[in-house]
VEXDREN-2710 file (C-alpha; in Angstrom, 1 decimal):
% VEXDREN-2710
k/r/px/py/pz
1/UNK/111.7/103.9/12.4
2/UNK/112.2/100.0/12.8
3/UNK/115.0/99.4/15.4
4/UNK/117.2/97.0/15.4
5/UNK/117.8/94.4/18.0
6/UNK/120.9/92.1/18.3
7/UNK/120.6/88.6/20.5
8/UNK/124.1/87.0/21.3
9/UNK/123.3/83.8/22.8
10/UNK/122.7/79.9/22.1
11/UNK/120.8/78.3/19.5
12/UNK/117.5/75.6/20.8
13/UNK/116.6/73.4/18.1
14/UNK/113.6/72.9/19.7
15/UNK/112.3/77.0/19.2
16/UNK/111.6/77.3/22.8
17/UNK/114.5/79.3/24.2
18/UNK/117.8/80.6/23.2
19/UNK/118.0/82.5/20.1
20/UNK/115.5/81.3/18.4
21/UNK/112.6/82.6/21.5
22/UNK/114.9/85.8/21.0
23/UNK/114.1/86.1/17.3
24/UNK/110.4/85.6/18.3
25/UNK/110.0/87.9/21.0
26/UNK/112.7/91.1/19.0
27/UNK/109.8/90.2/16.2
28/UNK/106.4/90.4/18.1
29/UNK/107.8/93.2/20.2
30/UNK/107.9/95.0/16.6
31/UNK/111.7/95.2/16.0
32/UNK/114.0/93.9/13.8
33/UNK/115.9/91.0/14.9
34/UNK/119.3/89.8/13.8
35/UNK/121.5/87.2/15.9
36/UNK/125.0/86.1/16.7
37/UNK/125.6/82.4/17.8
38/UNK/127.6/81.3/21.0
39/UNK/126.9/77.6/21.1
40/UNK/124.9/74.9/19.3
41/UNK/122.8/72.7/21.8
42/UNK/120.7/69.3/20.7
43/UNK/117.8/70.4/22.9
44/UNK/113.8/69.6/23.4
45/UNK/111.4/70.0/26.1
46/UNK/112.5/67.4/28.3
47/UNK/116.1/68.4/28.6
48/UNK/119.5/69.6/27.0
49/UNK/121.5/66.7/25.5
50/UNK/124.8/68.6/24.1
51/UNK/126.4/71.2/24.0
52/UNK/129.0/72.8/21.1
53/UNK/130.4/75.6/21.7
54/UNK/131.3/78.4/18.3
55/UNK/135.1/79.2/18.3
56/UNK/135.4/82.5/20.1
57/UNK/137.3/84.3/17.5
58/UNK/134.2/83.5/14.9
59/UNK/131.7/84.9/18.0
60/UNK/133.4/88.0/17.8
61/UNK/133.4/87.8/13.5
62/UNK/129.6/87.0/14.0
63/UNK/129.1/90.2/16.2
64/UNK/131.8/92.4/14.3
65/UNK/130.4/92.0/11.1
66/UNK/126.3/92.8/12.5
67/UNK/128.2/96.2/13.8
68/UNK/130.5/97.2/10.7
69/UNK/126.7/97.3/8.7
70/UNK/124.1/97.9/11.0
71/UNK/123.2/100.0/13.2
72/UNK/121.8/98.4/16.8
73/UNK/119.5/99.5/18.8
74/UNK/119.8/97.2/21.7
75/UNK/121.9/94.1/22.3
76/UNK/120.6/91.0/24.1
77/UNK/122.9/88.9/25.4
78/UNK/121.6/85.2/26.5
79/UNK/123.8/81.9/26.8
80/UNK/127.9/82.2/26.8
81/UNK/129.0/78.5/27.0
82/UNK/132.7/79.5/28.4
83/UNK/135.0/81.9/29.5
84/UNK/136.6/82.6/26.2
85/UNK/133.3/83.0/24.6
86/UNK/132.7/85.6/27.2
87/UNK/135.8/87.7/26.5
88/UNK/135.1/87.5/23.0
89/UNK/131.9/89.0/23.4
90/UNK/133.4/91.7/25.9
91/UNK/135.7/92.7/23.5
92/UNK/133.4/92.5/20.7
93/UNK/130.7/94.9/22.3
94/UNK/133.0/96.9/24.7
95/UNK/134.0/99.8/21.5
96/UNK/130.1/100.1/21.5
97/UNK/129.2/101.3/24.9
98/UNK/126.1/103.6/24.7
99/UNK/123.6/101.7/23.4
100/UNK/121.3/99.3/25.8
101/UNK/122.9/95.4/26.7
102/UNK/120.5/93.3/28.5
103/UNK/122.4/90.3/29.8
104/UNK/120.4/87.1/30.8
105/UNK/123.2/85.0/32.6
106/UNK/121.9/81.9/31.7
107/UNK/123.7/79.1/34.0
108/UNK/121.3/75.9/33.9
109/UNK/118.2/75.2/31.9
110/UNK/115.0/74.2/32.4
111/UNK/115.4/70.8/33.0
112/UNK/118.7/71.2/35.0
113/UNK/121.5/70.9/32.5
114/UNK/124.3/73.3/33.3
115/UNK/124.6/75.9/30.4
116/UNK/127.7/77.8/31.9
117/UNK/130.7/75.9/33.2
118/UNK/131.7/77.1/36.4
119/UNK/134.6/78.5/35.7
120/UNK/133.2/80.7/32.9
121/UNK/130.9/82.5/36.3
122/UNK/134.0/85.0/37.3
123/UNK/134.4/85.7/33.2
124/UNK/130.8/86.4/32.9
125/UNK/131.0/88.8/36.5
126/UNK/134.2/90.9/35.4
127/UNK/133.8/91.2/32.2
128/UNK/130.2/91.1/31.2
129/UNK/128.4/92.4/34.3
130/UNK/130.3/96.0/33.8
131/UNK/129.3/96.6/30.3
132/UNK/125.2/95.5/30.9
133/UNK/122.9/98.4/31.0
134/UNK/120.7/95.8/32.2
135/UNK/121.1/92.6/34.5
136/UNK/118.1/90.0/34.4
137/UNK/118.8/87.0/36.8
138/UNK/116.9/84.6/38.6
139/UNK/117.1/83.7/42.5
140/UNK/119.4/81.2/41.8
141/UNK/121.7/82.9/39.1
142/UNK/121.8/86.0/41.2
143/UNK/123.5/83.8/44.1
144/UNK/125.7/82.1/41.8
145/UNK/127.3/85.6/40.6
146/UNK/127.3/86.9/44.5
147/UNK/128.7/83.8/45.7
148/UNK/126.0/83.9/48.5
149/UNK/123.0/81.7/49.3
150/UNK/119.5/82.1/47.0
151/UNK/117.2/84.7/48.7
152/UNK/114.2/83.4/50.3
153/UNK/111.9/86.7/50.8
154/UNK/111.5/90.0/49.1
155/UNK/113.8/91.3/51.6
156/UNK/116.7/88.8/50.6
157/UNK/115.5/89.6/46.6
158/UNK/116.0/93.5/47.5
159/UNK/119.3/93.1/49.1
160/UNK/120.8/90.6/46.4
161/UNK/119.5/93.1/43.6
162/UNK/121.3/96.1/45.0
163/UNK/124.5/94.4/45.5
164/UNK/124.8/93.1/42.1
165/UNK/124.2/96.9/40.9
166/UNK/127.6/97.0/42.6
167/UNK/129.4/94.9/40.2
168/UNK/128.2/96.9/37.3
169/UNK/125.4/97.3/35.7
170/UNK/123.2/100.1/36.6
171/UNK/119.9/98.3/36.7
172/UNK/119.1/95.0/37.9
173/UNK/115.6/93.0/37.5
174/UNK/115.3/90.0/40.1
175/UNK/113.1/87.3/39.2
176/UNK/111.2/85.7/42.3
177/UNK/109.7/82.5/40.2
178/UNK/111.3/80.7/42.0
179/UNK/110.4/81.6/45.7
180/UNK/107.4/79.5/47.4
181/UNK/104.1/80.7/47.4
182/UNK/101.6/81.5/44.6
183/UNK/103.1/84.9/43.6
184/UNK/106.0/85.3/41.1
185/UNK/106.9/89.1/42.4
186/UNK/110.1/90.6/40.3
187/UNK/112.1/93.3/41.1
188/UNK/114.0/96.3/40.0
189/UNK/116.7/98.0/41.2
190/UNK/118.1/101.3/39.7
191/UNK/120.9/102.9/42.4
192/UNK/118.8/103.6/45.3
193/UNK/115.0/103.2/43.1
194/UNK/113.6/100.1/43.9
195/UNK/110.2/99.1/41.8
196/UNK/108.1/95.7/42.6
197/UNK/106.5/93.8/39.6
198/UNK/103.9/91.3/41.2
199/UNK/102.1/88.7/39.4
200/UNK/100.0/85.7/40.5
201/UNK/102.0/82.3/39.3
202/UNK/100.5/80.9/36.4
203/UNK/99.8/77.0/37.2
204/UNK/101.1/75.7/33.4
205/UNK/104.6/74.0/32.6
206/UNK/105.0/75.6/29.1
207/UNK/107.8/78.2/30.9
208/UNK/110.5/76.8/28.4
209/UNK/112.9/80.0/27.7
210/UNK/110.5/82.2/29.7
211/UNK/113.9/84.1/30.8
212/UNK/115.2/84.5/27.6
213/UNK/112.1/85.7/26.4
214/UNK/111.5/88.0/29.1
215/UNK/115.0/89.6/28.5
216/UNK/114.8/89.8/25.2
217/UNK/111.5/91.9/24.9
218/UNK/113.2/94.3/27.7
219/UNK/115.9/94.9/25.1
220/UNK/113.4/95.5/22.2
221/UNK/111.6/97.9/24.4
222/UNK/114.5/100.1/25.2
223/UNK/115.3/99.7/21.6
224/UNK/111.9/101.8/21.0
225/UNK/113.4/104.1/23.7
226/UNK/111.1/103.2/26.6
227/UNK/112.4/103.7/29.9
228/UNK/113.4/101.1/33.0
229/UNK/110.5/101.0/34.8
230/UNK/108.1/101.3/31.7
231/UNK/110.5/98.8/29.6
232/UNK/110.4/96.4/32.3
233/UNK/106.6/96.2/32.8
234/UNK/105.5/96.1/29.1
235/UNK/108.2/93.2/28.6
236/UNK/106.4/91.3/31.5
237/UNK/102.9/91.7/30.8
238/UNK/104.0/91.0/27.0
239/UNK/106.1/87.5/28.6
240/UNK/102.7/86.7/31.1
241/UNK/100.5/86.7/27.8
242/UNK/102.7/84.3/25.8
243/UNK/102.3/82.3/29.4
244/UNK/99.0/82.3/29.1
245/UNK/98.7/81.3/26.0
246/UNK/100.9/78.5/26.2
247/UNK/98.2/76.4/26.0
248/UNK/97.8/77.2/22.4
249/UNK/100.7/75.3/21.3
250/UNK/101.2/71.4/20.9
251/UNK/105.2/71.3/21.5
252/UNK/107.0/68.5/23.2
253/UNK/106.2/66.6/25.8
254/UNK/108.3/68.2/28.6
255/UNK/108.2/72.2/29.7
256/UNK/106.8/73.1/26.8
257/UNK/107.6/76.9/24.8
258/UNK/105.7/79.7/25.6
259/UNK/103.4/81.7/22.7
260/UNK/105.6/84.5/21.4
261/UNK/103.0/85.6/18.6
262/UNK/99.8/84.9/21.3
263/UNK/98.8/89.3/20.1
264/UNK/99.4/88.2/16.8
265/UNK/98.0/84.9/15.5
266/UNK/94.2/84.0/15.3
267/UNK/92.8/83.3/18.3
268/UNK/90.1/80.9/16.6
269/UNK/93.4/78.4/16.5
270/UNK/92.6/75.2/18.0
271/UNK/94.7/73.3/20.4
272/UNK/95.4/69.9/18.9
273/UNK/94.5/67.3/21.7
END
């Protein structure tokens, strides 16, 4: 049986990130993919030029409507825009606890444009955080929702991860691309389990919606029923070989998208110079 996967995030117009990296990655990962939008951005490679957020109330008509007809198998959740988005979508998903939620709290993009205002933080902590099976931050996102400085070291990661179990969600994955050094080590943190993911840094700048994809193949693979530790590590080695591939592509001039179908497509394709 095909399961279904549902991304609740913001749409990129460029294909790179958001929902549309979601649709990609639900697809390659061999699920089916359906979506409910939070925001419209004017977006490319080089950076985030505006933001519009959906009315709330149509959020939840978006995600109420996918649920009253469908049955889903894992929910994704990506960019909020605000607070009232936020408790829309707490509300929406909350008679539906059960069934995996992956949240990516996606705060700033790629470039540096905020994507979450900062009063819309606390809503995403106390209303969001409790109902995620599954918490994906980054260094810098995970000290945003702690309020505490970004961790430096694997012991700082470890320590952040575990505390943000704390706030809710039973499982948390720590991203470390952003530490110095030429590792990019992740980890996970499941009550008192804690499980390394290390990878050498791959020297490209076609990361665009790297952590959307990443989150979103997690989902698809707890869809199919894998496990944490098994989820997490075929959704990264699934996310390093769209990296990889990157190269592939002619997108943009900026941090280009990475290759979502890279398993899929021809490999004979040629890069256009």
């Amino acid at each position: 049986m095909i399961r279904n996967c549902l991304s609740i995030a913001g749409s990129d117009p460029s294909g790179g990130a958001g929902i549309q990296a979601d649709l990609k990655a639900f697809s390659a990962r061999g699920t089916y993919a359906m979506a409910a939008i939070t925001a419209l951005t004017a977006q490319n490679t080089q950076g985030v030029q505006g933001v519009h957020g959906v009315p709330p109330a149509f959020v939840a008509d978006q995600i109420a409507a996918v649920f009253a007809d469908i049955r889903v198998d894992a929910v994704k959740i990506g960019m909020i825009a605000s607070a009232e988005i936020a408790e829309a979508v707490a509300d929406a998903l909350r008679p539906h606890i059960g069934i995996p939620i992956v949240l990516d709290p996606v705060m700033v993009a790629k470039g540096g444009a905020p994507l979450l205002p900062d009063d819309a933080v606390g809503a995403l902590r106390e209303l969001l955080l409790p109902l995620a099976t599954h918490l994906t931050p980054n260094l810098p996102e995970a000290a945003a929702l702690l309020g505490a400085p970004e961790a430096t070291d694997r012991d700082s990661m470890q320590l952040q991860a575990a505390a943000l179990t704390a706030l809710g969600p039973p499982a948390v994955l720590l991203k470390g691309g952003h530490l110095a050094g030429e590792d990019s080590p992740d980890v996970l943190v499941i009550e008192d389990d804690v499980h390394w993911f290390n990878a050498a840094r791959t020297p490209t700048a076609n990361t665009h919606g790297t952590g959307c994809t990443l989150s979103a193949a997690l989902a698809a693979e707890l869809a199919k029923g894998h496990h944490d530790t098994a989820a997490v590590a075929a959704a990264k080695t699934y996310v390093a070989g769209a990296i990889a591939a990157a190269g592939r592509l002619s997108v943009g001039h900026g941090h280009g998208p990475t290759h979502h179908f890279h398993n899929l497509w021809n490999n004979s394709e040629r890069t256009i110079p």
